[in-house]
C-alpha positions as a Markdown table, in Angstrom:
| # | Residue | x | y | z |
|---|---|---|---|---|
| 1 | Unk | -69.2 | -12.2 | -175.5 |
| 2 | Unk | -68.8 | -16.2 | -174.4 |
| 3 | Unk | -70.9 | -18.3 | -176.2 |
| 4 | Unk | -73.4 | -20.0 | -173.4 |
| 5 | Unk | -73.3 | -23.6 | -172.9 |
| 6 | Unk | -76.3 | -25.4 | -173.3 |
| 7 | Unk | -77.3 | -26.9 | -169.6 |
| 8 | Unk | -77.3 | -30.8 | -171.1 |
| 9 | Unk | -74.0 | -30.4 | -172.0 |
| 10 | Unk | -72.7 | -28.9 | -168.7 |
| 11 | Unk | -74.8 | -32.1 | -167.1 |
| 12 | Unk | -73.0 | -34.5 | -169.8 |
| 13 | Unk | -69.7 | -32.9 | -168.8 |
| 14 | Unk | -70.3 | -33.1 | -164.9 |
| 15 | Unk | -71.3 | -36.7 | -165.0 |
| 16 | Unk | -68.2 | -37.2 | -167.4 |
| 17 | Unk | -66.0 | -35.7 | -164.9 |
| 18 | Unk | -67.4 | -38.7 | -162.1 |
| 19 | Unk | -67.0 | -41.1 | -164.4 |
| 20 | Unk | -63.8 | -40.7 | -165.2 |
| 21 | Unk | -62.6 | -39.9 | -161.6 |
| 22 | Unk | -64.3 | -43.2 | -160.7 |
| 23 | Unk | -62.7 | -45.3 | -163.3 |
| 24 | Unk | -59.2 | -43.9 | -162.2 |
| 25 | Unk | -59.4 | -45.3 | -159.0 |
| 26 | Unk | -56.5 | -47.8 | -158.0 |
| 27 | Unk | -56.3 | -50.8 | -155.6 |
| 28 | Unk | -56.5 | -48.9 | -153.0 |
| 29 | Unk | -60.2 | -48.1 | -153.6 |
| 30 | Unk | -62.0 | -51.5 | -152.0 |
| 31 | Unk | -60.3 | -49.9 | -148.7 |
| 32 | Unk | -61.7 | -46.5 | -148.8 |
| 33 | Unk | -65.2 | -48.4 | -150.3 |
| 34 | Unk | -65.8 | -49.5 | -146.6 |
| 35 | Unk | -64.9 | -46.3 | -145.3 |
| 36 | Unk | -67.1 | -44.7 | -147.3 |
| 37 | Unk | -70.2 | -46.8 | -145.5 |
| 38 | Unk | -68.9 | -45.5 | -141.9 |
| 39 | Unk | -68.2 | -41.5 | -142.5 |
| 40 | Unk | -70.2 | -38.5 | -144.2 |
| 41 | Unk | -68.6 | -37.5 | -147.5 |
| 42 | Unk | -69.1 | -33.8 | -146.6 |
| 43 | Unk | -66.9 | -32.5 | -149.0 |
| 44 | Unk | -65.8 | -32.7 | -153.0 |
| 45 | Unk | -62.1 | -34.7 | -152.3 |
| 46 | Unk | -63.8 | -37.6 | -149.7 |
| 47 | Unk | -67.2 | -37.8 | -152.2 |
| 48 | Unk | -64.8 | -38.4 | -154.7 |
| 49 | Unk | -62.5 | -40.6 | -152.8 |
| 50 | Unk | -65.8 | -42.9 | -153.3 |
| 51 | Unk | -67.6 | -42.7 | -156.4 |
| 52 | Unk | -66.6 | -45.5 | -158.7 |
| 53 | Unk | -67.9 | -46.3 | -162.0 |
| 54 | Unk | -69.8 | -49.2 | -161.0 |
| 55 | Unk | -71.5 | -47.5 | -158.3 |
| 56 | Unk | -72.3 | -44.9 | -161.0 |
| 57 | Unk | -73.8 | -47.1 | -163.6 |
| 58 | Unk | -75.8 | -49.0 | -161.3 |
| 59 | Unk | -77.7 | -46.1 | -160.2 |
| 60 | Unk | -77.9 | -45.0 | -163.7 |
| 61 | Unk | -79.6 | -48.8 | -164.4 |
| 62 | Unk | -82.0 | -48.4 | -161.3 |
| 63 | Unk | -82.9 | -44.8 | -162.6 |
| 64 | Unk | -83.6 | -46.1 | -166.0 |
| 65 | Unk | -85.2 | -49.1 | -164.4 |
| 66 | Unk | -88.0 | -47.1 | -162.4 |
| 67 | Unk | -88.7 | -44.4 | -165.7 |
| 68 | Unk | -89.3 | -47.7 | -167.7 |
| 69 | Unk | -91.7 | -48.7 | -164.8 |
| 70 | Unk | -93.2 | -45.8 | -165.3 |
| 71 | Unk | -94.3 | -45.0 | -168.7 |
| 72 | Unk | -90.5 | -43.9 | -169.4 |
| 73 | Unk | -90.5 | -40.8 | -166.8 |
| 74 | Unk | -89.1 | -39.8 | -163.5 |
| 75 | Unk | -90.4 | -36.1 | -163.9 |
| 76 | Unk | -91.3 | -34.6 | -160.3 |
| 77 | Unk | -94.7 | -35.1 | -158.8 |
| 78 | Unk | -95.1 | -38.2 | -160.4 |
| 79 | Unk | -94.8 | -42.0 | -159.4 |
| 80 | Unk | -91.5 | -42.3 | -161.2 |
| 81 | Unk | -90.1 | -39.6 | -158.9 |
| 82 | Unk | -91.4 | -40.6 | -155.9 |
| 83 | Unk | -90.0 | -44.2 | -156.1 |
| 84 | Unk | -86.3 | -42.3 | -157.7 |
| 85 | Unk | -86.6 | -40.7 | -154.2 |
| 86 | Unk | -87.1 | -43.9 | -152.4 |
């Protein structure tokens, strides 16, 4: 029997996995930057083609930003969440 991964620690992996994607990104990635504004990322190879790591940890700072706003939670049906969706 496979021992179950915890669901934080698939999370932790997943966002791992963009980060490092992001930060491997060469010169080439200001170009597809502005094509990323112009198309729909329907797929996992052109998402990926734009997430960088500062795009990343600057919605990771407005995420914290808002829970700090808000009594340090984003949790669904509350004001936290609602502005997170805005």
């Amino acid at each position: 029997m496979r021992p179950r991964v915890p669901r934080p620690a698939l999370a932790v992996t997943a966002a791992a996995a963009l980060l490092i994607t992001g930060s491997l990104a060469t010169k080439d990635a200001a170009a597809a930057s502005s094509s990323c504004d112009a198309r729909t990322n329907n797929n996992t190879a052109k998402l990926l083609e734009c997430v960088t790591l500062e795009g990343v940890r600057e919605h990771q700072a407005a995420f914290q930003e808002i829970a700090d706003d808000n009594n340090g939670t984003r949790v669904s049906g509350s004001p936290g969440y609602d502005e997170s969706v805005d």
